[in-house]
C-alpha positions in Angstrom: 0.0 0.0 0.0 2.9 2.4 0.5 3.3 2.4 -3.0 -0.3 4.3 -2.8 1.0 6.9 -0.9 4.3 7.2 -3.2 2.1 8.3 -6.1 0.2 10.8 -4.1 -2.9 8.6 -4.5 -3.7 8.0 -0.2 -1.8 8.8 2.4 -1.1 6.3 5.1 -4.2 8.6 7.4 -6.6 7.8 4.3 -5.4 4.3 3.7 -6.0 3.3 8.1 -9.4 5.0 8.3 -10.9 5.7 5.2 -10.9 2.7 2.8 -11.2 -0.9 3.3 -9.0 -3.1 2.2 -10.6 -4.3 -0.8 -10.7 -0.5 -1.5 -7.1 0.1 -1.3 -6.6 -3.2 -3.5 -8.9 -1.8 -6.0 -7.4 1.9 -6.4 -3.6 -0.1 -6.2 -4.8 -1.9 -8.9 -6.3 0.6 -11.1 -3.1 2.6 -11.0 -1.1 -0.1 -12.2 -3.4 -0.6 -15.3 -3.0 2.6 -15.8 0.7 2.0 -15.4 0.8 -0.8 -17.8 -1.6 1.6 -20.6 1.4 4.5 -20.6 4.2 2.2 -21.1 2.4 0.5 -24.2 2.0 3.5 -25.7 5.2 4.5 -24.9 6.2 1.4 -26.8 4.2 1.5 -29.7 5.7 5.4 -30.1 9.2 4.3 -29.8 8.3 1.8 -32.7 6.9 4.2 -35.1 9.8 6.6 -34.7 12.2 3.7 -35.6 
């Protein structure tokens, strides 16, 4: 979860008291979609400028 708070997404207050844990999975999860979406188009620009 601290990566949460690393990205400025929760902080450690929020993370205790206002979400459950199936909450804080969720959000940690959505961020590393979109994670995973910037570096493929990352990718597929670095492709077409070859």
């Amino acid at each position: 979860m601290y990566v949460l708070i690393k990205a400025g997404l929760a902080s450690m207050w929020e993370l205790k008291t206002c979400y459950t844990l199936d909450e804080a999975l969720k959000l940690y999860a959505l961020y590393r979609m979109d994670q995973d979406v910037e570096a493929g188009r990352a990718e597929e620009l670095a492709k077409g400028v070859s």
